[in-house]
N, C-alpha and C positions, 0 to 999 in steps of 0.2 A: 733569051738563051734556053736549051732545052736541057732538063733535066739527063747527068748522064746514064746511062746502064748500072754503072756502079751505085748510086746512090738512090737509082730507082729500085733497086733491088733490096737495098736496107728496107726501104718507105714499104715496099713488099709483105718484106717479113722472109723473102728468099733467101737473104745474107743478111751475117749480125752483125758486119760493122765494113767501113770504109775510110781510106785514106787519100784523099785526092790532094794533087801537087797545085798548087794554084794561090792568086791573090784575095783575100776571104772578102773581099769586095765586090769584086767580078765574081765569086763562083757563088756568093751566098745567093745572089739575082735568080740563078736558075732553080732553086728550088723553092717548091708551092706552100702557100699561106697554110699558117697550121700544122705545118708537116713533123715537128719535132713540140717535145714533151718540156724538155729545159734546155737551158745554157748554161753551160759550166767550161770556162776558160781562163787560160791565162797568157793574155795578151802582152807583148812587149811594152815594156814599163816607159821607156824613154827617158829614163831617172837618171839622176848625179849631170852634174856640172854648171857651174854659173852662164855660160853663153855657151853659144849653139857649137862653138869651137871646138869646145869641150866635149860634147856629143857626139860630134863626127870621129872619134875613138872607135875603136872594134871593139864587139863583144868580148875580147878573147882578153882584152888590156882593161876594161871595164870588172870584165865579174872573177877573174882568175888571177889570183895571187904571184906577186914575180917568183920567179922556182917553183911554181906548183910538179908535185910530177903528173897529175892528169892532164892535159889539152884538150880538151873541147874547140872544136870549130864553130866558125861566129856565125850569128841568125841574123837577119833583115830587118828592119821597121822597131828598132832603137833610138833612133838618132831624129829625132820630131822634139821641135820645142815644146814648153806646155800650151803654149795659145795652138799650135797644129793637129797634138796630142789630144789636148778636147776635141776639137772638130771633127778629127780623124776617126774617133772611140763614137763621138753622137751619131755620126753617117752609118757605123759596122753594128751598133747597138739597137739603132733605128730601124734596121734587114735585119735583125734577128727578132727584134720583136712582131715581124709581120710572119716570119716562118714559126714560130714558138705560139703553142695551144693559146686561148685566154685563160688567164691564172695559172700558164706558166710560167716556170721562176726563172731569173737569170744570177749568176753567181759569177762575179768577174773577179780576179785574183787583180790585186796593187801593191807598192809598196807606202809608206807615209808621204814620201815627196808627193805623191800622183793622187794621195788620197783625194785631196777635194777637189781635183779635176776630174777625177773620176765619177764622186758624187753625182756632181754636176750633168757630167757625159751621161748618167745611165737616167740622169728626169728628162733632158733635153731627146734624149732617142725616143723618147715616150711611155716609158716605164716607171712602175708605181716603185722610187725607192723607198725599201722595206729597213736600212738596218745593216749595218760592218758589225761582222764579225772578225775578231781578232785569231789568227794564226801563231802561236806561240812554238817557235822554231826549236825550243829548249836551249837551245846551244846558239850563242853566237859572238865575235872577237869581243873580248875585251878594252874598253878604251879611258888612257885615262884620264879624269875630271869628266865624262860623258856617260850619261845611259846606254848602253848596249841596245843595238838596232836586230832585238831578238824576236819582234812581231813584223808578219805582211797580213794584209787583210782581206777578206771577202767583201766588196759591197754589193748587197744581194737587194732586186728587188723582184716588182711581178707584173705581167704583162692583165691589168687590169685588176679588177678581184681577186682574192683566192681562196675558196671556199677551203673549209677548216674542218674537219673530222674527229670530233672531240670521244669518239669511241676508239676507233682503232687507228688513230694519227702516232704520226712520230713525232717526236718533241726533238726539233734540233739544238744541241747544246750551241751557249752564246759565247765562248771560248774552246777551241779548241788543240791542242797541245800535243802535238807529234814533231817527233826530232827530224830534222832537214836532213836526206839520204847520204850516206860517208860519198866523199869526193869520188872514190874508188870504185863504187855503187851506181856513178852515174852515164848516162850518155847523153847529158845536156846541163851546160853550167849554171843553169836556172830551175831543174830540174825539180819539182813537186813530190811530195811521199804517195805513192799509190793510194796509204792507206788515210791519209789524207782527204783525197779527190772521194774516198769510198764512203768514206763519214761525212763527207758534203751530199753524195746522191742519196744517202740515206732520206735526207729529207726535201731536195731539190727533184730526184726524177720521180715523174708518174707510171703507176705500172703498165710495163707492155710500152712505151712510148718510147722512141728517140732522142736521144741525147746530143746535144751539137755543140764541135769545141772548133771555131773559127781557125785556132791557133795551135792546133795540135803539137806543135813541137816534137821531144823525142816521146809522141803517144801514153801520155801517163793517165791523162782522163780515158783513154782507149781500153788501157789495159784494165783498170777500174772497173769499167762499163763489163768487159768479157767478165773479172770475177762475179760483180754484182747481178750476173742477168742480164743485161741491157743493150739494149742496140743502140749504135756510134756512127755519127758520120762527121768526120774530121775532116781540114784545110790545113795546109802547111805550105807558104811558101817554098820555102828551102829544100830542093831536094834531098838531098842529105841525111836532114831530117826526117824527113817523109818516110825513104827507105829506112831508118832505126827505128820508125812509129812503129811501122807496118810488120816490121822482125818482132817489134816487143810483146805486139798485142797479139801477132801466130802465137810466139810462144807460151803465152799468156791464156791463149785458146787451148794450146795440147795440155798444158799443166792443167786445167781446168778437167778436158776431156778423160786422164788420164788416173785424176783421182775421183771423177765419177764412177771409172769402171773398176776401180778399186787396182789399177796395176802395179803392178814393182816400178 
């Protein structure tokens, strides 16, 4: 496959970011060994249900409350058992680490069900696992006789060594603890905190280098990328999606451009 215009243009440095509609399977193929700095994603979990029965539910009956008043429309590649679910993550893990620098880091978002298949997926792709980091959501239901499912996790590792800069390194914190964005706030019902994703590249992207999120959803690592400096090239099956990415992280560029130039 040939790299396309859009994403040869990131690799550039002509354009800061991209959003292409496509399967992160097929499209990760076409781009060149090397070409991106980190991974930083959050892939559909394919979590909750005893049999596969139970999975083949829609997003929309899975992650959204009966009565909600928001609606979100459903996303694709939910509904994988876990024996698929590992296979599925070692094959997409396995093309990211042949496009990702050496000792660069991958940071994949989970929940506890998917934790240790995940583990698993990011040694079996060929990656040094480094170490989950817990995501402390602040808020989450109440339940009674049960611990509250108030953490998702980062399992982060690195595509070989990763030389360490003990002068002017960043020290990434091993909990991290931002509130899950209000219902009202979102355009995707799995939706991640910006400021989240910002305090992951803090210590995940290298300067000046590409950042790659297989799974773009409604563009949260995108927008991230445009406030932190960084160039982005994103996959998103779901069109849908794609077009809300591609809205958040423009407007995520003018708010940027706009309080560079100091305007009203």
């Amino acid at each position: 496959m040939k790299t396309s215009i859009e994403v040869q243009a990131v690799l550039d440095g002509t354009a800061r970011w991209c959003v292409l509609t496509g399967d992160a399977l097929a499209e990760l193929r076409a781009l060149p060994d090397g070409c991106c700095g980190c991974l930083v994603t959050d892939p559909p979990y394919s979590s909750g249900g005893m049999v596969r029965g139970d999975r083949m539910a829609s997003t929309r009956d899975k992650y959204q409350s009966t009565g909600a008043q928001e609606e979100f429309a459903s996303f694709s590649g939910d509904n994988r058992d876990q024996r698929s679910f590992g296979y599925w993550s070692a094959l997409w893990l396995s093309e990211c680490r042949r496009i990702v620098v050496p000792g660069g880091m991958a940071c994949v978002f989970t929940d506890w069900r998917q934790l240790p298949t995940s583990t698993d997926a990011m040694q079996s792709g060929g990656w040094v696992w480094r170490g989950v980091v817990p995501w402390d959501k602040v808020v989450a239901r109440p339940m009674p006789g049960r611990f509250r499912a108030q953490a998702e996790y980062i399992v982060w590792g690195t595509n070989g060594p990763r030389e360490t800069d003990t002068e002017g390194g960043v020290y990434g914190n091993g909990i991290i603890s931002i509130r899950t964005p209000p219902t009202a706030e979102r355009e995707h019902s799995t939706q991640k905190p910006v400021e989240l994703i910002q305090e992951v590249l803090k210590t995940a992207a290298l300067e000046d280098a590409v950042v790659l999120d297989p799974f773009a959803g409604s563009g949260t690592t995108g927008v991230a990328c445009v406030k932190n400096g960084l160039r982005f090239i994103g996959f998103e099956l779901d069109e849908h999606y794609a077009k809300i990415a591609r809205a958040r992280i423009r407007e995520a560029e003018a708010s940027c451009r706009l309080f560079a130039g100091g305007g009203a």
